[in-house]
N, C-alpha and C positions, 0 to 999 in steps of 0.2 A: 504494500500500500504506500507506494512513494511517491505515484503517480510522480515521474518527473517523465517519460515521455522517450519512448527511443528517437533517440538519434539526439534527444533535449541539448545534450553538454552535462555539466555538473548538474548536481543537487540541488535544489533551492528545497532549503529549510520550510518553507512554508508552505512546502504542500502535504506532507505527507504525513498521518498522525494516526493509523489505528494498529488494530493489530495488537500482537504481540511489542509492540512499540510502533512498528511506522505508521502507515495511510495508505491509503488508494483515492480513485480516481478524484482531487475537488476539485474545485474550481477557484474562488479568490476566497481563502483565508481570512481575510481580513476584513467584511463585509458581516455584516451582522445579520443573522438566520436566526429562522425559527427552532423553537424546542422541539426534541424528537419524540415521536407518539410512544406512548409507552410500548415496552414489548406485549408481544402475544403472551410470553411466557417469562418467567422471571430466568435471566441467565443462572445456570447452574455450579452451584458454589460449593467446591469441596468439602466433606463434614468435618467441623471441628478442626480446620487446619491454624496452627497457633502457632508449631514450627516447622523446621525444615525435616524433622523426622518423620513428623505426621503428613508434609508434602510430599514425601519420597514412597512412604503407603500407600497413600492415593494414586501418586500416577504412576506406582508398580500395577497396581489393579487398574487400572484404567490402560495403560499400552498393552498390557497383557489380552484384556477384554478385545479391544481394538485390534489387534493381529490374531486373534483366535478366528478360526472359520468357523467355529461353533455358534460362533456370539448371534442372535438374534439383528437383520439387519435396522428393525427398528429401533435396535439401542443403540443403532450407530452416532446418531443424532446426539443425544444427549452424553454419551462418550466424547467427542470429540469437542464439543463446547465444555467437558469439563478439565479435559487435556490441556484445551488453551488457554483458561482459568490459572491450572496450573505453573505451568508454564511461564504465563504473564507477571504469574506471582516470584517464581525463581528468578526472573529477569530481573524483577524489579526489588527481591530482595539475594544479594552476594549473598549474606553471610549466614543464610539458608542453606547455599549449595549442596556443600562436603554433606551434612547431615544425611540431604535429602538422597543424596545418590550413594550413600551408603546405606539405605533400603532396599536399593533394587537389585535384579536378581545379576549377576554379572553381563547377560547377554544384552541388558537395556542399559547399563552404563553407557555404553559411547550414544544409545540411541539418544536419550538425555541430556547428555554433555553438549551434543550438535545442535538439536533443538535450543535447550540456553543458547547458544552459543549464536546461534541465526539471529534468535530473538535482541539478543547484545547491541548483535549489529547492527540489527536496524533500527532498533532503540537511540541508538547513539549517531546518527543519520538525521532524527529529529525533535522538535523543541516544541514546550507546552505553545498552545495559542490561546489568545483572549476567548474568541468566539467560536462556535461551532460551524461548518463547512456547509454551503451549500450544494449540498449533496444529496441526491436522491438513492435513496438502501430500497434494494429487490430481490426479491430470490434469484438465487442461479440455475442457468439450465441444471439437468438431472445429472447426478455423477457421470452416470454411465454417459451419456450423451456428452459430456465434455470431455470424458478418456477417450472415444472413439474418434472427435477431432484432436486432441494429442498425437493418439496414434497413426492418425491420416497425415499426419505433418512431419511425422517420424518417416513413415515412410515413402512421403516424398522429397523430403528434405536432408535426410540419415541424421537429423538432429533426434537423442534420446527423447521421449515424451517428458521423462519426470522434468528433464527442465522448462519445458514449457509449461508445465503446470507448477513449478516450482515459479518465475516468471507471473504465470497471470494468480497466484494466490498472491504475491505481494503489491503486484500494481493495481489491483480492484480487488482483491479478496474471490478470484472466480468471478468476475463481473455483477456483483452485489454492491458495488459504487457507481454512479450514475454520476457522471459529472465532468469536468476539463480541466485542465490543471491550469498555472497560471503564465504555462509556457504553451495552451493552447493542445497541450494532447489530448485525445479523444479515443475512447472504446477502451473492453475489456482489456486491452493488451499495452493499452498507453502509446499512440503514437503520433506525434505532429506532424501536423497538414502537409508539408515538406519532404516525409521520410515515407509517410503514407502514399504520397502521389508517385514513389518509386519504386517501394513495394510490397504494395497493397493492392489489392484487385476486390472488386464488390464494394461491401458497404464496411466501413469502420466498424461500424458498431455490432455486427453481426459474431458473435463469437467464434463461429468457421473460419471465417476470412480472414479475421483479426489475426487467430492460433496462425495461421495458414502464413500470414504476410511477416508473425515475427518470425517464424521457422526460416523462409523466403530471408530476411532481413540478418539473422543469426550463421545463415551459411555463407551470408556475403562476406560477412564479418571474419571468416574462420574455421565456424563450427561445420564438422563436430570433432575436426582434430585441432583445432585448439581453443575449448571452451570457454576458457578464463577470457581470453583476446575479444572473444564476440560476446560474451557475456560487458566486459568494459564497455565495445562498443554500443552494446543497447542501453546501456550508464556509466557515467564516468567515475564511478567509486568502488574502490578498493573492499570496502565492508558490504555494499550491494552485491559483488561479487561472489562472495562468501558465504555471506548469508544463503541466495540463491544454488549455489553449490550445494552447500549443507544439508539443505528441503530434498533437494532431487538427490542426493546422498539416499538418504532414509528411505526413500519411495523406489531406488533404484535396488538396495539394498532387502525390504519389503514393501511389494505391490502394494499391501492392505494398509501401508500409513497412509496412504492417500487415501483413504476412508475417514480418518481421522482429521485430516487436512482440509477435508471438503466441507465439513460443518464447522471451521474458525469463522467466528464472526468480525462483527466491523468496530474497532475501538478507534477515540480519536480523543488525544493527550488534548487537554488544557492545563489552567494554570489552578484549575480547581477539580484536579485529578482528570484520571481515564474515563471519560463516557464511552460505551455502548450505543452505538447505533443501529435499532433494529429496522426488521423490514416494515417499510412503513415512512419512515422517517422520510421528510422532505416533498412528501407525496400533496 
């Protein structure tokens, strides 16, 4: 959720605020919006979590939950919004950490470590704002329906899928941010009028074409033998980089994070803490 826009240049601080720490798609920052309609449901808050011990229980049983094929796909939902709960919480407390990752079972330590670690970086990519973003929150197409354009870009592109969907979770959250940024990029995949007219085909906003044109955009650059280079290219920072690696790490590493990935919602830092922005919002 950086929404800065391929092809943009640097960062501008001002766009990007949810998440795990950054933002996806707004449009000016700086403009004063309305209040966001309350959620459908109240976001899902770890039981009793007080330290990093009690953090590190939870999202053993929660990633555990989430990579099991047994798990019920209607738990996914509420798994994966408590994952990033999590998560958001390790991000934003260090001195959590050690505790917490000395609960889980050895095979999700690096899983954890990365995740923090993503979240770090985008965290630190962006800064509280006054006002909340004029942005409109929507559901995203269906899982399945967005891996299958991954995968269609995968393989017309030979870019790996997870980074593309590594990629559009943080520039919109999966296209659940509705908005421009203040460098004028537009659609799920974040891209200005500019970068889009060279390689973009159909409509911006269409999630196909969007996936399609950064895959299209990312081989220009590189990929997919040398990812770091075209990942730069589609942003100019070193911790966007990383971050984006890390996601499609895990997803590459197991298909079913990306289960867990798909239900992160949309946060956006102020100076009077993290809001929640649910679907609804803006509308």
């Amino acid at each position: 959720m950086l929404l800065t826009g391929c092809g943009a240049g640097s960062l501008d601080d001002s766009r990007a605020q949810l998440q795990d720490s950054p933002s996806a798609s707004p449009t000016s920052a700086s403009e004063t919006t309305p209040s966001p309609t309350p959620s459908p449901s109240p976001s899902p808050s770890p039981p009793a979590i007080v330290d990093g011990a009690g953090a590190g229980k939870a999202l053993a049983e929660t990633e555990t939950a989430i990579r099991s094929p047994s798990t019920p796909p209607g738990e996914l939902a509420a798994l994966g919004r408590r994952q990033q709960v999590l998560y958001r919480t390790l991000v934003a407390t260090p001195a959590w950490r050690a505790d917490a990752l000395a609960q889980l079972p050895p095979a999700l330590v690096p899983v954890a470590s990365a995740n923090i670690e993503a979240g770090a970086e985008l965290r630190a990519l962006t800064r509280p704002q006054q006002s909340l973003p004029l942005w409109r929150i929507v559901e995203p197409p269906p899982a399945n329906e967005l891996l299958a354009h991954y995968k269609q870009a995968e393989t017309e592109f030979g870019i790996p899928w997870q980074y593309l969907a590594s990629i559009h979770l943080v520039e919109s959250r999966l296209g659940r941010i509705r908005g421009t940024s203040p460098a004028g990029a537009q659609g799920p995949m974040q891209f200005i009028p500019s970068t889009w007219a060279r390689y973009g085909r159909g409509d911006i906003n269409s999630p196909l074409d969007s996936i399609l044109a950064a895959g299209r955009y990312l081989k220009a650059a590189g990929a997919p033998g040398n990812m770091a280079r075209a990942l730069y290219a589609y942003n100019h920072s070193d911790r966007y980089v990383k971050a984006i690696t890390l996601y499609a790490e895990q997803m590459i590493k197991d298909e079913r994070a990306w289960l867990g990935y798909y239900h992160w919602q949309v946060y956006y830092r102020t100076v009077n803490g993290d809001v929640e922005l649910p679907v609804g919002y803006g509308s």
